[in-house]
mmCIF file of the N, C-alpha and C atoms, coordinates in Angstrom:
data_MODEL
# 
_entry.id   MODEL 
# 
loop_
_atom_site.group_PDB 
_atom_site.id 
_atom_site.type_symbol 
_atom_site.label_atom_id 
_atom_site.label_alt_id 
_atom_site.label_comp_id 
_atom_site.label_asym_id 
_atom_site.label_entity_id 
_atom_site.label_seq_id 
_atom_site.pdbx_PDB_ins_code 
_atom_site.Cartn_x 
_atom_site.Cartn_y 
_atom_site.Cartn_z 
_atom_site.occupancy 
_atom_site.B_iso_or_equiv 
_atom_site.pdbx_formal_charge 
_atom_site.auth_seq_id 
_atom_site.auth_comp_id 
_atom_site.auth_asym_id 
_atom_site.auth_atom_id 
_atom_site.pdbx_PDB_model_num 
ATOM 1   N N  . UNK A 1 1  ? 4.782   23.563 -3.541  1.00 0.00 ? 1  UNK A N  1 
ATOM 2   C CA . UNK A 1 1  ? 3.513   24.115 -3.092  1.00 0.00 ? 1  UNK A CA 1 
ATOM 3   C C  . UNK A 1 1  ? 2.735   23.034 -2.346  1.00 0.00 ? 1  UNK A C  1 
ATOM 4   N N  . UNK A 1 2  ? 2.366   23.444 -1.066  1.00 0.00 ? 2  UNK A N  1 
ATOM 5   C CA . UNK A 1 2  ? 1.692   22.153 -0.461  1.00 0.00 ? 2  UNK A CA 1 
ATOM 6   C C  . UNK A 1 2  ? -0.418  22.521 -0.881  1.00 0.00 ? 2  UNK A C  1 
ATOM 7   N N  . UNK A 1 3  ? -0.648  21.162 -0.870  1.00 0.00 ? 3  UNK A N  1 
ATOM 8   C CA . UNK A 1 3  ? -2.265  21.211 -0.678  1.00 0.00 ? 3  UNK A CA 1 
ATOM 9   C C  . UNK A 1 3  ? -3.013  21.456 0.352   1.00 0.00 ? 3  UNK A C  1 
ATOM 10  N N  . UNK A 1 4  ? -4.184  21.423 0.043   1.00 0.00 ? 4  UNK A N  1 
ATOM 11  C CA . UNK A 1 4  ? -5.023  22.007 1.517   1.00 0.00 ? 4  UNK A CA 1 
ATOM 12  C C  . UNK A 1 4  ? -4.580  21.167 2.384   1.00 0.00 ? 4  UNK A C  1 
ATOM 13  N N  . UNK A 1 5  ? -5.050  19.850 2.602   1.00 0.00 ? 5  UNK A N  1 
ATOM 14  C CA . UNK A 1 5  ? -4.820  18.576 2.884   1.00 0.00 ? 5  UNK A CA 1 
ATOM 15  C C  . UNK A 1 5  ? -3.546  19.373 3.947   1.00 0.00 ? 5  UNK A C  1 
ATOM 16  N N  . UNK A 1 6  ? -2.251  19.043 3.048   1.00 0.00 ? 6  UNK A N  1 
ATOM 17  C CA . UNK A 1 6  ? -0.874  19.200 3.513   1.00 0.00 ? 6  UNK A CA 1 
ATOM 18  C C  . UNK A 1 6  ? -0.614  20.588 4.628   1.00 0.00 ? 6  UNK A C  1 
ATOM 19  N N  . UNK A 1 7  ? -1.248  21.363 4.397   1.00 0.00 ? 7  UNK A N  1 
ATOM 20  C CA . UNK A 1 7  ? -1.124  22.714 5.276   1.00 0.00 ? 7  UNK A CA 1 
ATOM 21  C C  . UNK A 1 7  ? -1.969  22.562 6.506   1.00 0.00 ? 7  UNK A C  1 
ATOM 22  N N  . UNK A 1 8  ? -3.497  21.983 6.241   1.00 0.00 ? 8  UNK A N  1 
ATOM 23  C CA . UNK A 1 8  ? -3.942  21.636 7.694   1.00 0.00 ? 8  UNK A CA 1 
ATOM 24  C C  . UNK A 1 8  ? -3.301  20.344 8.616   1.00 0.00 ? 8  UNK A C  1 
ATOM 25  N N  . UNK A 1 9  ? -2.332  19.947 7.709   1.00 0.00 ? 9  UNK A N  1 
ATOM 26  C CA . UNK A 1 9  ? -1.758  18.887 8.687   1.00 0.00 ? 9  UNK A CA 1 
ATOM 27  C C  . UNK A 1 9  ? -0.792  19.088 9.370   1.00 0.00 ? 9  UNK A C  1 
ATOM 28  N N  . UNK A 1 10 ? 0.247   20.409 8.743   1.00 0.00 ? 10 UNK A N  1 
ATOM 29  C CA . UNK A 1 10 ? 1.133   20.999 9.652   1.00 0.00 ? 10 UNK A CA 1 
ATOM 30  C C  . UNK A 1 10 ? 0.607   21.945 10.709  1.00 0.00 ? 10 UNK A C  1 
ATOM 31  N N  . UNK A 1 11 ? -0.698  22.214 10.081  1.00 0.00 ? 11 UNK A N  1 
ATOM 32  C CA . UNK A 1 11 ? -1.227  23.136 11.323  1.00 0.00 ? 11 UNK A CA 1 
ATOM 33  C C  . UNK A 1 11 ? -1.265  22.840 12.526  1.00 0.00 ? 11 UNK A C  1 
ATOM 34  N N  . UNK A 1 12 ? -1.858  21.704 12.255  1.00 0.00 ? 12 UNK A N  1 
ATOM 35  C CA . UNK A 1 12 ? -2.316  20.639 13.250  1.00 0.00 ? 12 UNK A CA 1 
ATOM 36  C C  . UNK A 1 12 ? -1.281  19.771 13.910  1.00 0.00 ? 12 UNK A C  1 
ATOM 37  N N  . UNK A 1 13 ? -0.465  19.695 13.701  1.00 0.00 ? 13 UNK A N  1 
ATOM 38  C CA . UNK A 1 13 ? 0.674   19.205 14.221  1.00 0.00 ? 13 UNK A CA 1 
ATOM 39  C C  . UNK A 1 13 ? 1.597   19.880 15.161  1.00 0.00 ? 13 UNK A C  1 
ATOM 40  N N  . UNK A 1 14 ? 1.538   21.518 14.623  1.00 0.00 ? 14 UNK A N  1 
ATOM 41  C CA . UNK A 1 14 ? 2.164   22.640 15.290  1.00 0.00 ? 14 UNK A CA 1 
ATOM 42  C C  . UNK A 1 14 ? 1.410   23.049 16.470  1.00 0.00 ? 14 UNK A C  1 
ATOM 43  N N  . UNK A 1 15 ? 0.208   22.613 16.470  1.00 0.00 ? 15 UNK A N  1 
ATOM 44  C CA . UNK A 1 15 ? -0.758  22.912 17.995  1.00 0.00 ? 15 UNK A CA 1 
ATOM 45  C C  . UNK A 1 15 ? -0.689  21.507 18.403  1.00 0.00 ? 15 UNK A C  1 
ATOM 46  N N  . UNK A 1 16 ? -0.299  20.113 17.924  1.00 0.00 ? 16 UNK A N  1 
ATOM 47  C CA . UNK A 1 16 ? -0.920  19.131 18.771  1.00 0.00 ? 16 UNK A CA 1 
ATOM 48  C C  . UNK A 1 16 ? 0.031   18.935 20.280  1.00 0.00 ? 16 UNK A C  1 
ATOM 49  N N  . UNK A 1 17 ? 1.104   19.954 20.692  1.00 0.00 ? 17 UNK A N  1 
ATOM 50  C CA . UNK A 1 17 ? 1.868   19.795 21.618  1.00 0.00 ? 17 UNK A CA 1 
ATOM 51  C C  . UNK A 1 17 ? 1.057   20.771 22.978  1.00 0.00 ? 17 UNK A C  1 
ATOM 52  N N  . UNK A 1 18 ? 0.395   22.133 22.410  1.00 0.00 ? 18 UNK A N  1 
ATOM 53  C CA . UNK A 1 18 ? -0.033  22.583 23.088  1.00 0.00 ? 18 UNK A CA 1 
ATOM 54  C C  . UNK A 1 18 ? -1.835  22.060 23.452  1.00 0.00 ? 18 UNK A C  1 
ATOM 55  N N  . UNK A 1 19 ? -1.946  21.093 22.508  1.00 0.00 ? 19 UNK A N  1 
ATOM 56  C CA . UNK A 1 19 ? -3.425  20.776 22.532  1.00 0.00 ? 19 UNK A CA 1 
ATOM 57  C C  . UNK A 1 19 ? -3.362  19.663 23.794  1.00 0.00 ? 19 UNK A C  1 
ATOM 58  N N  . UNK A 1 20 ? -2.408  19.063 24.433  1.00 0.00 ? 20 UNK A N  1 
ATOM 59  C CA . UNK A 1 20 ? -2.064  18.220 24.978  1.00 0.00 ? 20 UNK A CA 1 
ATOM 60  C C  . UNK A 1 20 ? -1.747  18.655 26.479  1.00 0.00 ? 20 UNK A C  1 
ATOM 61  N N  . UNK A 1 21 ? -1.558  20.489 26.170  1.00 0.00 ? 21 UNK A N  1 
ATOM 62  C CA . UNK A 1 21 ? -1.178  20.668 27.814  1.00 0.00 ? 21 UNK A CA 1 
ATOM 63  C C  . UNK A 1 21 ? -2.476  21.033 28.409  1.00 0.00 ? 21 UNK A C  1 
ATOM 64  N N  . UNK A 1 22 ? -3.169  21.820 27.344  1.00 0.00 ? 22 UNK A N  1 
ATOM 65  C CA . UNK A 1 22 ? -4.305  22.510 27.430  1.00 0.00 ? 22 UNK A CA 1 
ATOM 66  C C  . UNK A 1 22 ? -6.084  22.055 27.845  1.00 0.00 ? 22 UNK A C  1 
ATOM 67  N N  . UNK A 1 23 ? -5.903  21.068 26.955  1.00 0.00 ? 23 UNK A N  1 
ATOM 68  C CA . UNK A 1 23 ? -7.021  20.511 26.885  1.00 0.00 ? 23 UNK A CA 1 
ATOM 69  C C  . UNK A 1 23 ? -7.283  19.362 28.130  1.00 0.00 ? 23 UNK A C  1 
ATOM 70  N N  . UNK A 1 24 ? -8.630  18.868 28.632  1.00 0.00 ? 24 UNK A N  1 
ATOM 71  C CA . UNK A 1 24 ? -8.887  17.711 29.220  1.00 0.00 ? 24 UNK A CA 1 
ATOM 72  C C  . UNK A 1 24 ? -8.846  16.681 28.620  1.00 0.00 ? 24 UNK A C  1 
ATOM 73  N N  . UNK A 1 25 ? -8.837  15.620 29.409  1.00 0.00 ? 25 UNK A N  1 
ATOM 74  C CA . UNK A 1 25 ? -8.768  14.063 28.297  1.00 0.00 ? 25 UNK A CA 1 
ATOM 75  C C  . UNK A 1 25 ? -9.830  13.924 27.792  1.00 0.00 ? 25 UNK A C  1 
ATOM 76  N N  . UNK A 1 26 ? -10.475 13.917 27.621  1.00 0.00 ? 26 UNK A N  1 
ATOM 77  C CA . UNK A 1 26 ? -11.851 13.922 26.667  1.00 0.00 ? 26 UNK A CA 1 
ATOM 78  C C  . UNK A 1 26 ? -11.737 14.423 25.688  1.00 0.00 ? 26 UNK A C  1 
ATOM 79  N N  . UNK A 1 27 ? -11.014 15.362 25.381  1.00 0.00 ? 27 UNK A N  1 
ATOM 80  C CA . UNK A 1 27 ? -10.680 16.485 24.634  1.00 0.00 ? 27 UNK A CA 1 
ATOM 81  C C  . UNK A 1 27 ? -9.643  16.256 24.108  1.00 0.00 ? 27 UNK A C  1 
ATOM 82  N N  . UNK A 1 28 ? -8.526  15.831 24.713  1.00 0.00 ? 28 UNK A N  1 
ATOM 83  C CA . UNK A 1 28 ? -7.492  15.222 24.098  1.00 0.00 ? 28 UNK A CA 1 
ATOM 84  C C  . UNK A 1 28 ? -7.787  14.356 23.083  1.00 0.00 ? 28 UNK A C  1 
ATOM 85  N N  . UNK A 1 29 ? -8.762  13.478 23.537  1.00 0.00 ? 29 UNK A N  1 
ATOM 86  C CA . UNK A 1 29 ? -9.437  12.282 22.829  1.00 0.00 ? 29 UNK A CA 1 
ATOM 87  C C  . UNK A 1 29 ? -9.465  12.735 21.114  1.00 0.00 ? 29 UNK A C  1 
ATOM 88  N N  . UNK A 1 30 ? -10.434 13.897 21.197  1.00 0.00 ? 30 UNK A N  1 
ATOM 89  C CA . UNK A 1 30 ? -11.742 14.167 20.059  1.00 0.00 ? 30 UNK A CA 1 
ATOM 90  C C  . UNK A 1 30 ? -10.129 15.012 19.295  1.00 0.00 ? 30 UNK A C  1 
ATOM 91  N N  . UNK A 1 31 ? -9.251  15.314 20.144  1.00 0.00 ? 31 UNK A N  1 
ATOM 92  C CA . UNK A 1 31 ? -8.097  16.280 19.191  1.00 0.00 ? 31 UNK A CA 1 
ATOM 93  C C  . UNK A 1 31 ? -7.243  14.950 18.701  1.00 0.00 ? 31 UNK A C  1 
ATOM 94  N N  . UNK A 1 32 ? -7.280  13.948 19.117  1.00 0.00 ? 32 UNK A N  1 
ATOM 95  C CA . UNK A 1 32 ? -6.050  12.928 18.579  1.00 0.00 ? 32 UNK A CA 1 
ATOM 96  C C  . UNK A 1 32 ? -6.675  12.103 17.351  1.00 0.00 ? 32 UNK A C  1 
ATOM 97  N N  . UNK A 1 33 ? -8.491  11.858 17.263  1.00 0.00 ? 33 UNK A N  1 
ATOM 98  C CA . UNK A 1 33 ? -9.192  11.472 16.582  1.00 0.00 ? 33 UNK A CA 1 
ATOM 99  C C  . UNK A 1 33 ? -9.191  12.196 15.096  1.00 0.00 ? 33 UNK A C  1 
ATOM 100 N N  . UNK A 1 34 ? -8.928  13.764 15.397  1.00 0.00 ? 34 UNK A N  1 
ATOM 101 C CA . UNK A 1 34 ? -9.024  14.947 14.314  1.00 0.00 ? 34 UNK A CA 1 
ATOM 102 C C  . UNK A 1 34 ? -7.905  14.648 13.828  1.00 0.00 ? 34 UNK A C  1 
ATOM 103 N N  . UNK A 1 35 ? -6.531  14.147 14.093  1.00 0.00 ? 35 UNK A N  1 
ATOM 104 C CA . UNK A 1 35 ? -5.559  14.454 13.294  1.00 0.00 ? 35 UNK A CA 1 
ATOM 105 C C  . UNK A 1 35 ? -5.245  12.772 12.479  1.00 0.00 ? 35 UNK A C  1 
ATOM 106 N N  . UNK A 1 36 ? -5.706  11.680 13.135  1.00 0.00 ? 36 UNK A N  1 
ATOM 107 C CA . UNK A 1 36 ? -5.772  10.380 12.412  1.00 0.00 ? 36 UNK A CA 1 
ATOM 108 C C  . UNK A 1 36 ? -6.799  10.641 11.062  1.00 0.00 ? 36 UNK A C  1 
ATOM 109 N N  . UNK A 1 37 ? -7.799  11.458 11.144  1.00 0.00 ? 37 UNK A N  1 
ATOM 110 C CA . UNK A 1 37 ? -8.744  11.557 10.119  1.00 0.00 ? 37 UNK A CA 1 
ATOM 111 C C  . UNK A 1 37 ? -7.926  12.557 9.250   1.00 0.00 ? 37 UNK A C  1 
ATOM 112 N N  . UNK A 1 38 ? -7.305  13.566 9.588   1.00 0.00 ? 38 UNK A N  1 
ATOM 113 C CA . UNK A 1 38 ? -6.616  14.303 8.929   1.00 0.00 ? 38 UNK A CA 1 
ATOM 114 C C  . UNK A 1 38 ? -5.105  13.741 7.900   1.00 0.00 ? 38 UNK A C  1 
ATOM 115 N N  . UNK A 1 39 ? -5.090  12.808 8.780   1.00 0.00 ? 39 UNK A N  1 
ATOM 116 C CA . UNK A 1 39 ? -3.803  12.287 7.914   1.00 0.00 ? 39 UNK A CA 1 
ATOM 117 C C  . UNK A 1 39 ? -4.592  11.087 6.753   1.00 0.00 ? 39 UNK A C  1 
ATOM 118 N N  . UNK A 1 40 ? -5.675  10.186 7.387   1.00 0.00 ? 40 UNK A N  1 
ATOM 119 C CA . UNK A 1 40 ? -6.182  9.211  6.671   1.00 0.00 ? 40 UNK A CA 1 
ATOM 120 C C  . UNK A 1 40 ? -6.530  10.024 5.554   1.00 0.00 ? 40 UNK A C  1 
ATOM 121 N N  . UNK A 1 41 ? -7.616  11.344 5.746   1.00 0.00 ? 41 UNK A N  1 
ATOM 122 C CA . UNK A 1 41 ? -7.778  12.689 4.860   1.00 0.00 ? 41 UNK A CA 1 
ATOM 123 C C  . UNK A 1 41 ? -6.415  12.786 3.233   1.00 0.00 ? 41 UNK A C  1 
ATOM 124 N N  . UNK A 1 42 ? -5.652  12.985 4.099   1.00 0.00 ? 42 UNK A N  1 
ATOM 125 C CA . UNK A 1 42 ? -4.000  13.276 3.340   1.00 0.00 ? 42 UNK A CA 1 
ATOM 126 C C  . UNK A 1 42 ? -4.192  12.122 2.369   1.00 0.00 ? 42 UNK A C  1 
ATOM 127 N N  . UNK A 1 43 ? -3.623  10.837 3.148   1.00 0.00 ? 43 UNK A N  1 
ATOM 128 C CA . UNK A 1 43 ? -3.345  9.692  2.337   1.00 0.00 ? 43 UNK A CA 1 
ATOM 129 C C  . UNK A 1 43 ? -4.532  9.225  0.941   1.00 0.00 ? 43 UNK A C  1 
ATOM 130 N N  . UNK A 1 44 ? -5.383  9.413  1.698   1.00 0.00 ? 44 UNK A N  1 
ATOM 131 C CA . UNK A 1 44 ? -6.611  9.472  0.519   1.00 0.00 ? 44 UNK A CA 1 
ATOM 132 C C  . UNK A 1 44 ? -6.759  10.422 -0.959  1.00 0.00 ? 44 UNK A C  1 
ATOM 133 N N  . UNK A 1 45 ? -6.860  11.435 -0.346  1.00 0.00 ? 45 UNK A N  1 
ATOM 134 C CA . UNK A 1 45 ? -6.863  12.181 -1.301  1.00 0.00 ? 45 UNK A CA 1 
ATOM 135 C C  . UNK A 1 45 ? -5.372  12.037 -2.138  1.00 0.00 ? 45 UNK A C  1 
ATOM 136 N N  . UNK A 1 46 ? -4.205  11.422 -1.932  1.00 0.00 ? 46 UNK A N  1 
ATOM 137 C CA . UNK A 1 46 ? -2.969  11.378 -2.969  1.00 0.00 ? 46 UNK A CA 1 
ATOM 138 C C  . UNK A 1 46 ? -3.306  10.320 -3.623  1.00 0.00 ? 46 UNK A C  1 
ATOM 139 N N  . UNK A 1 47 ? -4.030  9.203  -2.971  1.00 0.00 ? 47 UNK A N  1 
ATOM 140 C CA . UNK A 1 47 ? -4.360  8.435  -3.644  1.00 0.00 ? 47 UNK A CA 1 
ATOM 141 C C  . UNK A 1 47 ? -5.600  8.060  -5.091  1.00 0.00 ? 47 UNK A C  1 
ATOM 142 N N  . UNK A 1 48 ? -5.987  9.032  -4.648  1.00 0.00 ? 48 UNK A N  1 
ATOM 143 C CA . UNK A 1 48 ? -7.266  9.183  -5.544  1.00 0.00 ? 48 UNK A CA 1 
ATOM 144 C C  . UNK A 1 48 ? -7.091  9.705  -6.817  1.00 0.00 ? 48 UNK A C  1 
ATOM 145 N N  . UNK A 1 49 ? -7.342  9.662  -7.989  1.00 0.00 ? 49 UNK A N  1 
ATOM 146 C CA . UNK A 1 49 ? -7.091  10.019 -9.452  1.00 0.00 ? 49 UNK A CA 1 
ATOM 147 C C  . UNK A 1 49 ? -7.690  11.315 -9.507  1.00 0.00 ? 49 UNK A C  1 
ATOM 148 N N  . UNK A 1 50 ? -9.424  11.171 -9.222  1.00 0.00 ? 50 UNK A N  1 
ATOM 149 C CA . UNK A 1 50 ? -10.101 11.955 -9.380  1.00 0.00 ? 50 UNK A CA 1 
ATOM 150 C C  . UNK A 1 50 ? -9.900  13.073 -8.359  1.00 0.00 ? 50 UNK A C  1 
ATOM 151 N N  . UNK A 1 51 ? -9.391  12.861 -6.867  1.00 0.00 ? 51 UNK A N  1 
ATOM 152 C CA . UNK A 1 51 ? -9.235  14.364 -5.789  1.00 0.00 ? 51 UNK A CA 1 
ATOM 153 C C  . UNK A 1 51 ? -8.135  14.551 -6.125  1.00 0.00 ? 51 UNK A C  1 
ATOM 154 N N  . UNK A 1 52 ? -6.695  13.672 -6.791  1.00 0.00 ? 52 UNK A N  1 
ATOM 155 C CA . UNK A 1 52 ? -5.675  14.238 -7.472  1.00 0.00 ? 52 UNK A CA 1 
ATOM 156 C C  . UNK A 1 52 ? -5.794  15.211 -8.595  1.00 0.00 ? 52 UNK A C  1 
ATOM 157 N N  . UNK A 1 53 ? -6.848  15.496 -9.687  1.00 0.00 ? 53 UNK A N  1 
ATOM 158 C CA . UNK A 1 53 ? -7.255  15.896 -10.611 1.00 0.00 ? 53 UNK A CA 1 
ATOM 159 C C  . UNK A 1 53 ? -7.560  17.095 -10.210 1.00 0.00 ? 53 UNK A C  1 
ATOM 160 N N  . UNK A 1 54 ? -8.221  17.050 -9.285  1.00 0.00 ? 54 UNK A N  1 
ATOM 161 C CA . UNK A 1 54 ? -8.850  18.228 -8.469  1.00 0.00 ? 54 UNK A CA 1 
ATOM 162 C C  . UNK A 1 54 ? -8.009  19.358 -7.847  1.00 0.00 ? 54 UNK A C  1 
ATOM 163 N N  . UNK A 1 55 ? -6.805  18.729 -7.672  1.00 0.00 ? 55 UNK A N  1 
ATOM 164 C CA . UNK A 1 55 ? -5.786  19.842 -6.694  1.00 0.00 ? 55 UNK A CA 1 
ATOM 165 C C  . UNK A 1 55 ? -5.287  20.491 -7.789  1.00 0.00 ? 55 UNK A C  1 
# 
Protein backbone atom coordinates (compact mmCIF):
# COMPACT_ATOMS: atom_id res chain seq x y z
CA UNK A 1 0.00 0.00 0.00
CA UNK A 2 1.68 3.23 -0.92
CA UNK A 3 1.29 6.67 1.22
CA UNK A 4 0.03 9.92 0.29
CA UNK A 5 3.52 11.11 0.01
CA UNK A 6 4.26 7.95 -2.40
CA UNK A 7 1.16 8.31 -4.80
CA UNK A 8 1.67 12.11 -5.36
CA UNK A 9 5.08 11.29 -6.37
CA UNK A 10 4.15 8.89 -9.03
CA UNK A 11 1.67 11.28 -10.07
CA UNK A 12 3.97 13.65 -10.54
CA UNK A 13 6.40 11.87 -12.25
CA UNK A 14 3.81 10.44 -14.78
CA UNK A 15 3.06 14.19 -15.93
CA UNK A 16 6.67 15.47 -15.45
CA UNK A 17 7.36 14.36 -19.27
CA UNK A 18 4.38 16.13 -20.51
CA UNK A 19 4.93 19.10 -18.07
CA UNK A 20 8.13 19.66 -20.03
CA UNK A 21 6.55 19.81 -23.54
CA UNK A 22 3.79 21.90 -22.39
CA UNK A 23 4.73 24.34 -20.20
CA UNK A 24 7.13 27.63 -20.61
CA UNK A 25 10.44 27.81 -18.83
CA UNK A 26 9.36 29.66 -16.07
CA UNK A 27 7.01 27.15 -15.56
CA UNK A 28 9.11 24.44 -16.10
CA UNK A 29 11.06 26.06 -13.34
CA UNK A 30 8.15 26.28 -10.52
CA UNK A 31 7.17 22.34 -11.93
CA UNK A 32 10.85 20.98 -11.33
CA UNK A 33 10.93 22.96 -7.86
CA UNK A 34 7.37 21.01 -6.97
CA UNK A 35 8.76 17.67 -7.44
CA UNK A 36 12.38 18.24 -5.43
CA UNK A 37 9.99 19.40 -2.53
CA UNK A 38 7.90 16.46 -3.20
CA UNK A 39 10.51 13.98 -2.96
CA UNK A 40 12.46 16.01 0.00
CA UNK A 41 8.42 15.78 1.25
CA UNK A 42 8.81 11.71 0.77
CA UNK A 43 12.22 11.38 2.37
CA UNK A 44 11.13 13.31 5.39
CA UNK A 45 8.23 12.09 6.29
CA UNK A 46 9.94 8.13 6.28
CA UNK A 47 12.16 9.57 8.29
CA UNK A 48 10.25 10.96 10.96
CA UNK A 49 8.92 8.73 14.00
CA UNK A 50 6.18 10.92 14.67
CA UNK A 51 4.74 11.46 10.54
CA UNK A 52 5.71 7.64 10.49
CA UNK A 53 3.18 7.11 13.39
CA UNK A 54 0.83 9.04 11.57
CA UNK A 55 0.55 6.99 8.28
Amino acid sequence: KYTVAERALQRAKATLYVLELSLSESERLVARHSMILARRMEMFCCHSPILARLR
